[in-house]
C-alpha positions as CSV (number, residue, x, y, z in Angstrom):
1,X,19.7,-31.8,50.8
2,X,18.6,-30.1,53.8
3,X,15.1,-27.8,53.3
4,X,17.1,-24.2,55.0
5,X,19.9,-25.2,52.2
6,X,17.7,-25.1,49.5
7,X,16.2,-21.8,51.1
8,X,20.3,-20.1,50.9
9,X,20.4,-20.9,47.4
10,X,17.2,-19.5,46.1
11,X,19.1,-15.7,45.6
12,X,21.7,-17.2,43.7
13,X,19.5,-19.3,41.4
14,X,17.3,-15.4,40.9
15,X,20.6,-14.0,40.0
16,X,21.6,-16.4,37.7
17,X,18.4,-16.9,35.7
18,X,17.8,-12.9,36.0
19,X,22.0,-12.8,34.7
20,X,20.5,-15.7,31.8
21,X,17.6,-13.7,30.6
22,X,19.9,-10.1,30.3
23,X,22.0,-12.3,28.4
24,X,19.6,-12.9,26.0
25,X,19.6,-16.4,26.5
26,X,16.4,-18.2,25.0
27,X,13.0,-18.9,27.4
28,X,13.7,-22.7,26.3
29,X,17.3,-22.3,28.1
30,X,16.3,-20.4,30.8
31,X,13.4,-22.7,31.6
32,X,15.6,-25.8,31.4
33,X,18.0,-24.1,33.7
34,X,15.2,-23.5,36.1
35,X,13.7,-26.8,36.2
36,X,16.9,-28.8,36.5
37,X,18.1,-26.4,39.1
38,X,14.6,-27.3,40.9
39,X,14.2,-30.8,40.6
40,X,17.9,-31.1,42.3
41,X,16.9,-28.8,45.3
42,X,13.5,-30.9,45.3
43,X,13.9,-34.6,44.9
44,X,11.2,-36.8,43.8
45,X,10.3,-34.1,41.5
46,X,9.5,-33.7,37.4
47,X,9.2,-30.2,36.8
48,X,7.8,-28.7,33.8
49,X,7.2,-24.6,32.7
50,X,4.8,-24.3,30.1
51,X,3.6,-21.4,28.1
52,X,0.1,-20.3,26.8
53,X,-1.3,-18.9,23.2
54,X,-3.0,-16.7,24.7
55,X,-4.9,-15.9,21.2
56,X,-5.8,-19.3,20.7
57,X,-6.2,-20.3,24.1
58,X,-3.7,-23.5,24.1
59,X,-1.0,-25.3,25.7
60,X,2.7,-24.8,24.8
61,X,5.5,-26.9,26.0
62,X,9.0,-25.4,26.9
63,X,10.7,-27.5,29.0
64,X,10.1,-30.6,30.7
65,X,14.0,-32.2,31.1
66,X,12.5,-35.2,33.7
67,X,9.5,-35.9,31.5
68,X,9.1,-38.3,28.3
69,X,9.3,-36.3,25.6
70,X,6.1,-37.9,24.0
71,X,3.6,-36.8,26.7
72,X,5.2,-33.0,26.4
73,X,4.5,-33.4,22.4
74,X,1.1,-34.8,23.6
75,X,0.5,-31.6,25.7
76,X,1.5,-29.7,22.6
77,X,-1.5,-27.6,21.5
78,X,-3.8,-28.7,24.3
79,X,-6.9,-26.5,24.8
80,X,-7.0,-25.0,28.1
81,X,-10.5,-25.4,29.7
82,X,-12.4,-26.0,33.2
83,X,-11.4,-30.1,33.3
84,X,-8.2,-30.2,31.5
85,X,-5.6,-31.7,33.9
86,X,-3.6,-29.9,36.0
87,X,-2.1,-27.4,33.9
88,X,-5.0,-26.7,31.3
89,X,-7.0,-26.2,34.6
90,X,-4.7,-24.2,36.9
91,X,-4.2,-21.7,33.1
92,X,-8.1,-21.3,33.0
93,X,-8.8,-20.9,36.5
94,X,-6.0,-19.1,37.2
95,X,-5.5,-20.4,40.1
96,X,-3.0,-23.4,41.3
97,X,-4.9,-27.0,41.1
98,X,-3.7,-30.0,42.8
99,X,-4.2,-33.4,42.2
100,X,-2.4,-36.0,44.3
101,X,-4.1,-38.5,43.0
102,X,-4.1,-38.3,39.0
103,X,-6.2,-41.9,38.4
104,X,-8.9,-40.7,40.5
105,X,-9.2,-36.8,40.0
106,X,-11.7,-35.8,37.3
107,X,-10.0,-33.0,36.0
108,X,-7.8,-35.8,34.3
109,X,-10.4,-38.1,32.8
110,X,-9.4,-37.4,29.5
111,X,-5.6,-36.8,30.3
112,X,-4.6,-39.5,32.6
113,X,-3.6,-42.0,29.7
114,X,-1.1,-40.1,28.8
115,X,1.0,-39.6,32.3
116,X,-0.1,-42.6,34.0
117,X,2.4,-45.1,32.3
118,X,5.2,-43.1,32.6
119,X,4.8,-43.8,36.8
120,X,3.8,-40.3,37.4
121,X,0.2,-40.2,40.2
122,X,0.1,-36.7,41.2
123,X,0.5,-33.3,39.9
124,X,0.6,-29.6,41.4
125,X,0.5,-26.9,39.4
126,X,0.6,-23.1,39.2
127,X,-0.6,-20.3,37.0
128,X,2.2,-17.8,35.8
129,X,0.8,-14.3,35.6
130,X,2.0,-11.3,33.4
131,X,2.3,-8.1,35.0
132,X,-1.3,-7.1,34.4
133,X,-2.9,-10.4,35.1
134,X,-3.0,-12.3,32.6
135,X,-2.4,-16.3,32.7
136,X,0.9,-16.6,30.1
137,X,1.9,-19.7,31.5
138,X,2.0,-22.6,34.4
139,X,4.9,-24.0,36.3
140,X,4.4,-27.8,37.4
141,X,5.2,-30.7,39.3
142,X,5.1,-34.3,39.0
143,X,5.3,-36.6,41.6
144,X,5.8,-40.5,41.6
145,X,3.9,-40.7,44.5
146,X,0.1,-39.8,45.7
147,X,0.9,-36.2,47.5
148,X,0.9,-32.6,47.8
149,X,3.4,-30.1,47.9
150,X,5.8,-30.1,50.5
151,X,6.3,-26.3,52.3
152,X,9.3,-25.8,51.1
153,X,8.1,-26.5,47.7
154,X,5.7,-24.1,47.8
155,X,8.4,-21.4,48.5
156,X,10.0,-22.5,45.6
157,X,7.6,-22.3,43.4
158,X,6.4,-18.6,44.7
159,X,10.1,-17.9,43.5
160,X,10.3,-19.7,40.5
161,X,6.8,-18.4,39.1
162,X,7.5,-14.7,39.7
163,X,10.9,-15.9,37.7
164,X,9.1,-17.8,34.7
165,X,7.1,-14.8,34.5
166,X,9.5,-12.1,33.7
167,X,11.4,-14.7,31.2
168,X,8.4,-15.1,29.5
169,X,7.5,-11.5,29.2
170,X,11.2,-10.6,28.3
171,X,11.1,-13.5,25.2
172,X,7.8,-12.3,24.4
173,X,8.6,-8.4,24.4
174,X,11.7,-9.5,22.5
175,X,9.2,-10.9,19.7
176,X,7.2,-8.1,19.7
177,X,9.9,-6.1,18.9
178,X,11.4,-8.1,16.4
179,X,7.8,-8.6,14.7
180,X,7.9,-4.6,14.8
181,X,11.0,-4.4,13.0
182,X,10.8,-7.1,10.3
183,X,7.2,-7.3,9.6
184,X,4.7,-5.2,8.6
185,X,1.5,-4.7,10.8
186,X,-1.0,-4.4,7.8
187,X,-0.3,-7.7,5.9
188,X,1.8,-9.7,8.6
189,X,4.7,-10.3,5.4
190,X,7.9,-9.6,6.3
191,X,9.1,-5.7,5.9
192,X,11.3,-3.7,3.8
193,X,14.3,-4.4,5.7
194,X,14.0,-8.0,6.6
195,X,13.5,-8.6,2.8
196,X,16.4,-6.6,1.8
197,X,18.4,-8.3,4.6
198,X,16.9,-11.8,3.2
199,X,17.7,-11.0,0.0
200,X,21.6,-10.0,0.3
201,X,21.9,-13.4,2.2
202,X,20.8,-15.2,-0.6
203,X,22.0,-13.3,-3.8
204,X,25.8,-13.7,-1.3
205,X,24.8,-17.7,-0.9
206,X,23.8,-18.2,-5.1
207,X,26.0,-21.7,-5.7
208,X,27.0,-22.4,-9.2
209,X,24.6,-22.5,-12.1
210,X,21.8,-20.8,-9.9
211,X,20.4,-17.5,-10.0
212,X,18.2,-15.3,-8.5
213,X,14.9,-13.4,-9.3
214,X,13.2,-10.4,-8.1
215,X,9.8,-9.7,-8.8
216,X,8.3,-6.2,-7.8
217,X,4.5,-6.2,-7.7
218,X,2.3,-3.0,-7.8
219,X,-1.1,-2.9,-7.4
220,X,-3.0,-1.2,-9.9
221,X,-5.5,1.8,-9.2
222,X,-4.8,0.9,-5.4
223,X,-4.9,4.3,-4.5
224,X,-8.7,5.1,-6.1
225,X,-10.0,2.1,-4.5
226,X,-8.5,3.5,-1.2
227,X,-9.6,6.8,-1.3
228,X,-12.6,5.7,-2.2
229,X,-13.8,3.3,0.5
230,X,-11.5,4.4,2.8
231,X,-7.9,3.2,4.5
232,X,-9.9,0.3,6.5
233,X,-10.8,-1.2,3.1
234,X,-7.2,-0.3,1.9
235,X,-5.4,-2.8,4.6
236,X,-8.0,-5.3,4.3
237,X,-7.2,-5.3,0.7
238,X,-3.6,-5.6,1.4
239,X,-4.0,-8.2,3.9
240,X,-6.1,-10.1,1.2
241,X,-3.2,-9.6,-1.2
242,X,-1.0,-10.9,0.8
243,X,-2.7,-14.0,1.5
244,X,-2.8,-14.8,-2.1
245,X,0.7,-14.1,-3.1
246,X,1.7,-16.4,0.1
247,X,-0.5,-18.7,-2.3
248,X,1.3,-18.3,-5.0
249,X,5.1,-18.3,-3.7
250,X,4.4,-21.6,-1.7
251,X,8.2,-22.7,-1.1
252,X,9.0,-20.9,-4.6
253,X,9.8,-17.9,-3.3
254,X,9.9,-15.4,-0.4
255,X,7.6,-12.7,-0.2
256,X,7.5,-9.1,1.7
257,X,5.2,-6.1,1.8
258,X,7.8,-3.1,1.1
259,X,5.0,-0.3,1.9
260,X,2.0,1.2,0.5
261,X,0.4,-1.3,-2.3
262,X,4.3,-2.5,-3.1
263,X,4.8,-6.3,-2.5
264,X,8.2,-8.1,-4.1
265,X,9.6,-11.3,-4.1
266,X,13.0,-12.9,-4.6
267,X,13.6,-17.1,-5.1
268,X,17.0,-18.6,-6.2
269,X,16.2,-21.2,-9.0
270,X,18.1,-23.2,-11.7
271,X,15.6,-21.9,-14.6
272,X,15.4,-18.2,-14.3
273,X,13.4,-17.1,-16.4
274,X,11.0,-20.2,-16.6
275,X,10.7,-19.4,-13.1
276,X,10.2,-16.2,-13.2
277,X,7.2,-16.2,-16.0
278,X,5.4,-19.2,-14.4
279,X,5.7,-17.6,-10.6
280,X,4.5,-14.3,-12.4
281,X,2.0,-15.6,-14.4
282,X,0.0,-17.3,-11.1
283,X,0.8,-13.7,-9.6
284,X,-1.4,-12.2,-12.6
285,X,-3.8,-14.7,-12.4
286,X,-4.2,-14.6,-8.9
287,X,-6.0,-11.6,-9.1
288,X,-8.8,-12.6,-11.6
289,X,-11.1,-13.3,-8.9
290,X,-12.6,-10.0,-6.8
291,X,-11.7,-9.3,-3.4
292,X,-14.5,-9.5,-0.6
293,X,-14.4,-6.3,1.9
294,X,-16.3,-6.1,4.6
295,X,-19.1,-6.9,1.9
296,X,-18.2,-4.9,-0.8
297,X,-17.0,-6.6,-4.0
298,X,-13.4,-5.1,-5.4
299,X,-11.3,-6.4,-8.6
300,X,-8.1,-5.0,-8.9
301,X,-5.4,-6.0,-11.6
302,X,-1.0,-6.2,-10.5
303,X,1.6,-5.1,-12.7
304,X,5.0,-6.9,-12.1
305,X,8.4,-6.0,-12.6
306,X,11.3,-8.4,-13.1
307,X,14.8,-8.5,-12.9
308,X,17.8,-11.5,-12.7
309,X,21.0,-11.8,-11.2
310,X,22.6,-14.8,-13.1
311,X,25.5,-14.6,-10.0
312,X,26.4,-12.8,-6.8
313,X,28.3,-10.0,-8.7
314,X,25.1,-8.0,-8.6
315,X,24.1,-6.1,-5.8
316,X,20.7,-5.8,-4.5
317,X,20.2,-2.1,-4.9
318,X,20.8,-2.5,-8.7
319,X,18.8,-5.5,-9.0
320,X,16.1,-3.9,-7.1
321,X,16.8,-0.7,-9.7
322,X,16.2,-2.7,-12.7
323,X,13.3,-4.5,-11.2
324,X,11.5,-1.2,-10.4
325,X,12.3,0.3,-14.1
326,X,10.6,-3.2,-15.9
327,X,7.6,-2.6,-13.3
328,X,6.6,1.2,-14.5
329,X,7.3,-0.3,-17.7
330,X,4.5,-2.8,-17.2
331,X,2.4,-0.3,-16.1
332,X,2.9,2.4,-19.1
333,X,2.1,-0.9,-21.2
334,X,-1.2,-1.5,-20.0
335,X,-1.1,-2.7,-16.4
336,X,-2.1,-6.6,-14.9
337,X,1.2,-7.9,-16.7
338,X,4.5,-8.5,-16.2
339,X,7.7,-7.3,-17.7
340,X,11.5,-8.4,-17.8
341,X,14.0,-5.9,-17.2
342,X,16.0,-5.8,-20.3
343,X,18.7,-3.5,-22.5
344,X,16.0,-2.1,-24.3
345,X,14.7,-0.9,-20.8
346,X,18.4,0.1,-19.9
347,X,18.5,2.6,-22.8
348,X,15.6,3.7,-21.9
349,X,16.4,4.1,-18.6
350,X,18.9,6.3,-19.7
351,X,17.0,8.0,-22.0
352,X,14.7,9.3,-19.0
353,X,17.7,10.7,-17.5
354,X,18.9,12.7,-20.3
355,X,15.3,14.1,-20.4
356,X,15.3,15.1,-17.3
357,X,18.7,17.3,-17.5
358,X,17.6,18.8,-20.8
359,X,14.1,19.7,-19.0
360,X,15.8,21.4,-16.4
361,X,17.9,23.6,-19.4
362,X,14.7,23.7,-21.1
363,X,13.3,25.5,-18.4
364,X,16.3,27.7,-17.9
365,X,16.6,28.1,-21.3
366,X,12.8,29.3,-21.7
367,X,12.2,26.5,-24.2
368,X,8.6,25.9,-23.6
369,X,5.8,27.5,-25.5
370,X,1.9,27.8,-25.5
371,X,0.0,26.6,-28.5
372,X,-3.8,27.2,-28.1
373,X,-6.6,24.7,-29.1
374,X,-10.2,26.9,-30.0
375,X,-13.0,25.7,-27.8
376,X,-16.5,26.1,-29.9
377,X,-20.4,26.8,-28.6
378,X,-21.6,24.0,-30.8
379,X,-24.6,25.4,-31.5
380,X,-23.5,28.3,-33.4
381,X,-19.8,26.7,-34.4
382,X,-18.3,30.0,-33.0
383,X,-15.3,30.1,-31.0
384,X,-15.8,31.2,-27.3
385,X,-12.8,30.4,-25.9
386,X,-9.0,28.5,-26.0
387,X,-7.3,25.8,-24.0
388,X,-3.2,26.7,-23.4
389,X,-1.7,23.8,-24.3
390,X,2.3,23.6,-23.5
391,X,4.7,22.5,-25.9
392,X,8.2,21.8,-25.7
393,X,10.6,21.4,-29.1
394,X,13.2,19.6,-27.8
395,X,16.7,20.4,-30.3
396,X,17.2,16.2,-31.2
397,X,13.9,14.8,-30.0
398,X,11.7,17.0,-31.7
399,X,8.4,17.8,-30.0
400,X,8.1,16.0,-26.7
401,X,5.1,15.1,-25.8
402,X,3.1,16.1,-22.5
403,X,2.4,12.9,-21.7
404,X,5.9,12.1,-21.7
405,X,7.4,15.5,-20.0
406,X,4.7,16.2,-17.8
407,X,5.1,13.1,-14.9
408,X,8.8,14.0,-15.1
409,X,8.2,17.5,-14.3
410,X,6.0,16.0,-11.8
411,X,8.4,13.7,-9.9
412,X,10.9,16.3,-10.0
413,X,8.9,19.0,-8.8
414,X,9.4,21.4,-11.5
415,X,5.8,21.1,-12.2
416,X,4.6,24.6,-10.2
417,X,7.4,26.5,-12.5
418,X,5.8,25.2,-15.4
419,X,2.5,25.4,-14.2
420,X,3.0,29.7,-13.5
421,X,4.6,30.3,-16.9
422,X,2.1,28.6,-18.5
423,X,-1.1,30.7,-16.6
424,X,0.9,33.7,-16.5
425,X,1.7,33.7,-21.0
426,X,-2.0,32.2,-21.7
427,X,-3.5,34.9,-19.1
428,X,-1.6,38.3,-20.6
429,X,-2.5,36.7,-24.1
430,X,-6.2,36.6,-23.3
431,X,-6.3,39.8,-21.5
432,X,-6.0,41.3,-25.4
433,X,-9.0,39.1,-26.3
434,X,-12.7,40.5,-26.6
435,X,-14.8,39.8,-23.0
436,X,-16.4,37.1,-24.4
437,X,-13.6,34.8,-25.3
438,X,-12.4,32.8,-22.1
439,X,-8.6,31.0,-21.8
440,X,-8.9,27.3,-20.2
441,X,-5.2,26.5,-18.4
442,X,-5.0,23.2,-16.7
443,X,-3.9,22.6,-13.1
444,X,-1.9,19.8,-12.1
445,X,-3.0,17.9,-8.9
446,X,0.5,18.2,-7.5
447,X,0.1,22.8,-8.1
448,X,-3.3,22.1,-6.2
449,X,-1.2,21.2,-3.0
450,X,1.1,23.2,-3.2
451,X,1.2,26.6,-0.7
452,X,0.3,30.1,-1.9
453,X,-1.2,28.7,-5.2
454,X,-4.4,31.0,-4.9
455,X,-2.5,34.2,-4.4
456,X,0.0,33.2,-7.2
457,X,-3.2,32.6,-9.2
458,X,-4.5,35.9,-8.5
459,X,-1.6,37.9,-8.7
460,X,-0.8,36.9,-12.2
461,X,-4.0,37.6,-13.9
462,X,-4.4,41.2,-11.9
463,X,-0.6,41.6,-13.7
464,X,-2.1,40.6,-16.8
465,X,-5.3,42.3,-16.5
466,X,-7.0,39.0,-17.3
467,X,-10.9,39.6,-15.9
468,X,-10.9,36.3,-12.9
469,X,-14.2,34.8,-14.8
470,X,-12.9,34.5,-18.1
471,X,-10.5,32.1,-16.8
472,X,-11.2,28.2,-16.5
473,X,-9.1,26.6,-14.4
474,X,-9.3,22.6,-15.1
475,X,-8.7,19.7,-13.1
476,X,-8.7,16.1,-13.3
477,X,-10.3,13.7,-11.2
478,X,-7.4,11.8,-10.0
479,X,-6.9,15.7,-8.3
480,X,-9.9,15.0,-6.5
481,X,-9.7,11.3,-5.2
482,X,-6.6,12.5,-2.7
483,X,-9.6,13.6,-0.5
484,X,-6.5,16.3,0.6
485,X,-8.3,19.4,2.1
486,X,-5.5,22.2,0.8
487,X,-7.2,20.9,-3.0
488,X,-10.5,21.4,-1.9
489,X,-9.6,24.6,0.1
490,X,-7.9,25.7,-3.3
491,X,-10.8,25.0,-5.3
492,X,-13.2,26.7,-3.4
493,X,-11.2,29.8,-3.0
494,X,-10.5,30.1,-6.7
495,X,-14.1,30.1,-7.7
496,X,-14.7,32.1,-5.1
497,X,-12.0,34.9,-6.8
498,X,-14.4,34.3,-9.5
499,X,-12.9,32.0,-11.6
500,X,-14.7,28.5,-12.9
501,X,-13.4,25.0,-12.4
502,X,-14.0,22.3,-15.0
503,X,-13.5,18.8,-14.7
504,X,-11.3,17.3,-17.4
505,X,-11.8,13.9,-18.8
506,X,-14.6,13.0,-16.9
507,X,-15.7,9.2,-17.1
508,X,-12.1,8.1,-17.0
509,X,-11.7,8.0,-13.1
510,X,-12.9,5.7,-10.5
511,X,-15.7,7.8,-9.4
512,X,-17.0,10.2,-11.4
513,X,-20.0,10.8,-10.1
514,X,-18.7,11.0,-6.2
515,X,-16.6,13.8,-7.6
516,X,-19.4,15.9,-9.2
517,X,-20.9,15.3,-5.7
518,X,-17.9,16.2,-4.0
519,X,-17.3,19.9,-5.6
520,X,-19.4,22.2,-7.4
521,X,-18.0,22.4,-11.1
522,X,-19.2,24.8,-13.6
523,X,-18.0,22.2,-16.9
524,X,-17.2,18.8,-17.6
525,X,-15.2,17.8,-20.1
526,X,-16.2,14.8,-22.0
527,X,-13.1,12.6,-22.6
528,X,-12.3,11.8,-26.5
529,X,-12.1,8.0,-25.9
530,X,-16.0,7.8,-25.9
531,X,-16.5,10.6,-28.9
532,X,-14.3,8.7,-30.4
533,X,-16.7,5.4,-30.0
534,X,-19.5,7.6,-31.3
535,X,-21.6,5.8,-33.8
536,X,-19.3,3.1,-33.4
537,X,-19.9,1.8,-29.6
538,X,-23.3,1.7,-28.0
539,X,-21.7,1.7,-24.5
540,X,-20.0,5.5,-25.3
541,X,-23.2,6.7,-26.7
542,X,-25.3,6.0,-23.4
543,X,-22.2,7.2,-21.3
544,X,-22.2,10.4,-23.1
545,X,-26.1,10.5,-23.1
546,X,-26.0,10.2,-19.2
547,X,-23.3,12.4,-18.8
548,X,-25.0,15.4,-21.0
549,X,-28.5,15.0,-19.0
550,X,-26.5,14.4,-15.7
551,X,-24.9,18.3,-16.2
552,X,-28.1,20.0,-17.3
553,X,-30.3,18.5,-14.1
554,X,-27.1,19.8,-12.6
555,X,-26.8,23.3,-14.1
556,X,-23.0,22.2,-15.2
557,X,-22.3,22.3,-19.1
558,X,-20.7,20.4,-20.8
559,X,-17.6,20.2,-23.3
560,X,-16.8,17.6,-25.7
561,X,-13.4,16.7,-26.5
562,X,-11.5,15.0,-29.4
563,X,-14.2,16.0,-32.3
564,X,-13.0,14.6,-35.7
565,X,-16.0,13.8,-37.6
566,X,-19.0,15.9,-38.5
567,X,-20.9,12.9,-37.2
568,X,-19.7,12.9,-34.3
569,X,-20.5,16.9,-34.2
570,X,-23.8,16.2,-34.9
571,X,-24.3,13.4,-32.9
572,X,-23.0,15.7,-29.8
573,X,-25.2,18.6,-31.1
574,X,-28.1,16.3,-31.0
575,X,-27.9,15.2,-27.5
576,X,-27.4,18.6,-26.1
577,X,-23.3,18.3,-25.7
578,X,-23.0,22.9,-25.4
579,X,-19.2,23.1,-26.2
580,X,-16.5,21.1,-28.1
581,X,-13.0,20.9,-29.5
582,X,-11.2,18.7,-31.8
583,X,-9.7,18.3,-35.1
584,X,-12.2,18.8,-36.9
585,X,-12.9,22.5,-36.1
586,X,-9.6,23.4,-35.4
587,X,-6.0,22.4,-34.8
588,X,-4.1,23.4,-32.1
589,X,-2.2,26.9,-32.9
590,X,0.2,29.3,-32.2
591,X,-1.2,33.0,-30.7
592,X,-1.5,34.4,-34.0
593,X,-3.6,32.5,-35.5
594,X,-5.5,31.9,-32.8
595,X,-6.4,35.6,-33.0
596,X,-6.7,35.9,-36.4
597,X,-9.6,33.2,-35.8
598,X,-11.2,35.3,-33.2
599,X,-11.4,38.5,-35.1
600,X,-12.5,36.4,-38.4
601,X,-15.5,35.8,-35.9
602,X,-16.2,38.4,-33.6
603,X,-14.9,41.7,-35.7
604,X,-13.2,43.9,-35.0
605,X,-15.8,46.5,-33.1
606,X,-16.3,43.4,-30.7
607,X,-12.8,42.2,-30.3
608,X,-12.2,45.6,-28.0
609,X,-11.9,44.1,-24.4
């Protein structure tokens, strides 16, 4: 074929490979495409396109339709380097290299085994450049014979180079994309939505006798360990989790990241729930050793949730319901364990939505009431204040506990409702009291955040008449560890107003002592699950101990909760503890009695506000 044909038909072979990649068509297609078209415009030609790893700096084959298929597998992986043939060369230099005589050029020492067999003695190759620069690829050709390019070759490769490059951007772009919208950048797993897509197509593709399992894993106390070291030590601990759940799946299962510190896995198996138990129990297992962080030393424990479809009559969105319910399940129960989803759990699924709807009428209703638990000066067993406790008699459950209604009221976001009533009927109650005698309300993390909650604060006790310092405002740590400035704004503007801020069940967080660093309380409260070990665990003793002398070389006091014995009184007496409540001074109880209390101890001259 004539050289000023070949020169005509260069246009229609850019259409047509431009047409291919719009199309959508594959780079291995397109490339083929290319390097047929060339080697029949160019006879006595082998053409080959080749891309690069750019991140690991090697050799990729993609097509190569003239050349044995075992020297482009040989190529396969190739480092690219200052003496590595042609290709490897041309990619490092980038720059074209030609060799017209392969046996003899030194850039092929360690090459020319491979190619010399196969008849081929000279090779010209050039770099393919991205847009910026950067070497993505080389286009190549082989001759039979010892010689250069021809001029007309050289045009066509100017052509076909520029045309190898915007293929390979186009297929690379095209996987970017796709990596952005099935895989998560943290851990590398695949996303929410290509698991949920993976999973339909196999729950749709269960054959007879199989089924499938989904396993949702939560990582415990993520959250503290991420507000604590910070989000860079948060997504290397993901990315660490993720390795070792890959580790554990192996070809048992696939796994995805579905957000935050939620991983989940589905396989299809003959044995559910054999399968299920053995892949969870390497899951639990899997996490006995720390994690490594940028040199800091982490252990964190993974509650799992599990649920079965025994057949494709079950959709993924209830599966993935059930699985979630057996996971907060596992996590109520203790946490680092697994749980099956069950009928038991289905009742009690239930169970939470009838709660929920008779919490709203409760509300309505004006169900809720205060009772009030007598904080003492332990020194003088004389009452100085009360904590509002809320309680709700529900008309078939009975009393519901806080525990239980309180993360509901939470998730729902009745909790700021409850939260006013609550300050507003223990505030007007204490306004009545003498001076002396303080009310303690606790504050939910979630009221912390929320807007206006200092001039709600105020305006209720100036309507009550309640004095702002004889009100305690107290918060738990977990309030703290958000690191969310409108809480620390909040807090600092309360006491400001005048009120004081204690911190509740100290020694129970992650980091106590970063929060007594982080905000200046006036009391914490030392939680019953070490007074309770007093006298009976020498671990709570020297917490307690190190807590009490920790608050006085702070100028914070210091309140003991959960006293039942009068060895633990005097124990907490001994070792400097100021204030206390528990059991064994007094009960929680309704208003009256409360005040009754109060005048029993104060008089009645004294109980005049």
């Amino acid at each position: 074929m004539s050289e000023s044909l070949s020169r005509e038909r260069l246009p229609g072979l850019q259409h047509e490979i431009l047409e291919d990649i719009a199309r959508g068509k594959s780079l291995q297609s397109v490339a083929e495409r290319l390097c047929i078209w060339v080697e029949s415009n160019a006879p006595g030609v082998a053409c080959t396109i080749l891309t690069i790893d750019t991140v690991a700096g090697v050799l990729c084959p993609v097509a190569a339709p003239s050349l044995p298929a075992e020297y482009s597998q040989a190529l396969a992986g190739c480092k690219i380097g200052p003496n590595t043939g042609s290709c490897g060369t041309a990619a490092w230099r980038g720059e074209p290299v030609e060799t017209i005589e392969i046996a003899t050029d030194p850039l092929w020492v360690d090459y020319r085994e491979l190619i010399l067999p196969h008849g081929f003695e000279a090779c010209w190759s050039s770099p393919i450049k991205s847009g910026d620069g950067v070497v993505i690829g080389t286009f190549a050709f082989y001759y039979r014979t010892r010689r250069g390019p021809s001029n007309l070759e050289r045009e066509l490769v100017d052509k076909c180079v520029h045309l190898c490059a915007i293929a390979i951007e186009h297929e690379r772009n095209q996987s970017r994309i796709h990596q952005l919208a099935y895989f998560d950048a943290v851990t590398g797993l695949p996303n929410r939505s290509h698991f949920n897509e993976h999973a339909r197509a196999l729950l749709a593709a269960l054959a007879a006798g199989e089924s499938a399992n989904v396993l949702f894993v939560d990582l415990d106390d993520f959250k503290a360990i991420n507000d604590t070291l910070g989000h860079h030590a948060g997504d290397l601990l993901l990315g660490r989790v993720a390795q070792r759940l890959i580790e554990c799946a192996t070809d048992r299962a696939f796994v995805a990241h579905l957000g935050g510190d939620e991983f989940a896995l589905i396989q299809a198996t003959s044995r559910a729930r054999s399968d299920a138990t053995e892949l969870a129990g390497l899951i639990v297992a899997a996490f006995d050793a720390p994690f490594e962080l940028d040199g800091r030393v982490v252990t964190i424990g993974a509650s799992i949730g599990i649920a079965q479809a025994i057949d494709a009559t079950i959709d993924l969105a209830e599966l993935s319901r059930r699985a979630d319910m057996a996971l907060h399940v596992a996590k109520s129960e203790g946490r680092n364990a697994w749980r099956f989803f069950d009928a038991e759990l289905e009742t009690a699924l239930q169970s939470r939505r009838t709660l929920k709807a008779d919490l709203v009428k409760a509300i309505d209703n004006g169900d809720f009431v205060l009772a009030y638990q007598p904080i003492f000066m332990l020194s003088t067993r004389r009452v100085i204040g009360a904590e509002a406790l809320l309680r709700w008699h529900h008309p078939s459950r009975g009393q519901v506990s806080p525990a239980e209604f309180i993360p509901i009221a939470e998730e729902m976001g009745l909790i700021g409702v409850l939260g006013e009533w609550a300050l507003r009927q223990a505030a007007c109650a204490a306004a009545d009291w003498p001076r002396q005698i303080r009310i303690a309300v606790n504050l939910s993390p979630l009221q912390l955040v929320m807007p206006g909650l200092v001039r709600n604060v105020v305006k209720i006790i100036d309507e009550c008449g309640l004095a702002p310092e004889r009100l305690d405002l107290e918060v738990t740590e977990s309030a703290l560890l958000a690191e969310n400035a409108a809480t620390r704004i909040a807090l600092y503007a309360l006491r400001d107003v005048g009120m004081r801020i204690s911190l509740d069940d100290f020694g129970t967080g992650y980091s106590s002592l970063r929060s007594l660093r982080s905000f200046p309380f006036d009391k914490i409260k030392i939680d019953q699950s070490f007074v309770a070990d007093i006298g009976l665990n020498a671990d709570a003793t020297a917490i307690i101990r190190a807590i009490v002398a920790l608050a006085h070389d702070l100028g914070i006091k210091t309140a003991a909760e959960g006293i039942e014995t009068d060895v633990q009184l005097d124990w907490l007496c001994a070792a400097g503890c100021t204030e206390g409540q528990g059991y064994l001074m007094a009960r929680p109880m309704p208003l009256e009695p409360l005040r009754a209390l109060i005048d029993s101890q104060v008089g009645p001259r004294e109980s005049v506000q």
